[in-house]
C-alpha angles and dihedrals in degrees: 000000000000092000086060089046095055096054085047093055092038086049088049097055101048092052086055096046098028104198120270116232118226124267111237121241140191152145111250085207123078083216151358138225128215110277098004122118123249134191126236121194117216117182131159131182110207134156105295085236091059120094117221140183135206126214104267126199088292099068121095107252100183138222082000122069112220115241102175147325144225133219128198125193124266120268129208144204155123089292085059137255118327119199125174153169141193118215119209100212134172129201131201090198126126094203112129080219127047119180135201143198132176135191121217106199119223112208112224129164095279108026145341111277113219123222124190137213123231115259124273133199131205132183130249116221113217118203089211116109091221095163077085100092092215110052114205148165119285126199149209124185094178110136123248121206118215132191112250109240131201128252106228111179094045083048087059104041087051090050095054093045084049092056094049091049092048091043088056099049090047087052100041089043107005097122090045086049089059092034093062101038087058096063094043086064088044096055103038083047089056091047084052098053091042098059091043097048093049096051077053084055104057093044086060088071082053096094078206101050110024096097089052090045092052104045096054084043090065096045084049096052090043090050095054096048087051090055096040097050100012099239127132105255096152091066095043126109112223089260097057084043097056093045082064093069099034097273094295102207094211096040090056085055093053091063101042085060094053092052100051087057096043094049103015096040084225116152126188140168087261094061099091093045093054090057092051090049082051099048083037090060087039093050086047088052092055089046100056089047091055082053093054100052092046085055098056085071099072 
């Protein structure tokens, strides 16, 4: 009597939990290297009113890490419903032989139910030659290029002391550092117009050229003036000139004597040393400027 109770119990439940049957796994390489990534197969037919899961990225492949996986879409037919994903995987083993299980859940009204595959096995190649009975070293001495690369974070480091270097000097000599700038412009201005106003001097004695030499003399010396005091001297008449430097007597002769070359064409012996007179007010001028900017330190 309780023999026949307890088929009767055992024939009820299986009626109730009918048996799953097991997902199919496999590697779709013949073998695998170290570091290189590998695909594994996981499929599973089940009852299309059944709910499974498949492992996702947080699930311990070992001795695989997961990269990636695949889905495909669910296919169904009379054989039932058919789900299944490839996992790209990668191992940093060294086992010639490297194994693999995974579980497909299966969703009932308590808990998910897992089902296991059954275990594969893949090879490791192993770039070793080992047939050889003594195993050694081999080399390679070949060179290998590589790119230079910049260090950020030093390049940084060294930029930022740069700025507060350079922020402390500025603050500790800043004014003597302009200061000093300034009077090197204004003395190689001064070398510039020198140099410029004397090659205007010797074409006045040129008959043929002398209008053109001291014409551009005087734009040169009123240019330079302008620069020096900022003042418009370019724009100025002789007399407004002369009214710059106290009405200078000789210096207002100076210039009667350049216009009437430059718009009578009238040389005469007193040219050139109109012109001195002219690059002798201009070189007192820079001079009083230099003057001006030393003082500025006291």
């Amino acid at each position: 009597m309780r023999n026949g109770l307890f088929l009767l119990i055992i024939f009820s439940l299986s009626l109730v939990s009918p048996v799953l049957a097991q997902p199919e796994g496999k590697f779709l390489s013949k073998e695998i290297k170290v570091g290189k990534p590998v695909q594994y197969a996981l499929s599973y037919r089940h009852d299309p009113r059944l709910d499974v899961f498949f492992p996702d990225s947080t699930y311990d492949f070992t001795p695989f890490q997961f990269l990636k996986r695949d889905y495909y879409s669910t296919r169904t037919n009379a054989s039932g419903s058919l789900d299944s994903v490839v996992y790209t995987l990668v191992s940093f083993e060294v086992d010639s032989m490297q194994y693999l299980k995974l579980p497909v859940y299966v969703m009932n009204q308590k808990d998910c139910t897992a089902l296991y595959s059954g275990l594969q096995s893949i090879p490791l190649r192993s770039l070793l030659n080992l047939k050889s009975k003594k195993a050694g070293l081999q080399s390679n001495t070949a060179l290998v290029l590589l790119d230079d690369q910049i260090n950020y974070p030093l390049y940084f480091i060294i930029l930022i002391f740069a700025g507060i270097l350079g922020g402390l000097i500025y603050w500790l000599f800043g004014a003597r550092i302009r200061r000093r700038w300034r009077q090197f412009q204004l003395w190689r201005r001064h070398l510039e117009f020198r140099g410029n106003f004397q090659r205007h001097l010797r074409g006045a004695t040129d008959s043929r050229q002398a209008v053109i030499n001291v014409e551009r003399a005087v734009v040169l010396w009123k240019r330079y003036l302008e620069r020096l005091e900022g003042k418009p001297y370019t724009t100025f008449t002789t007399k407004e000139t002369v009214e710059q430097f106290s009405h200078s007597r000789q210096l207002e002769q100076a210039l009667r004597e350049t216009d009437a070359v430059v718009y009578g064409g009238v040389t005469s012996p007193q040219t050139q040393e109109s012109l001195r007179i002219l690059r002798d007010l201009a070189v007192r001028t820079y001079i009083k400027q230099r003057e001006v900017i030393l003082e500025k330190k006291s």
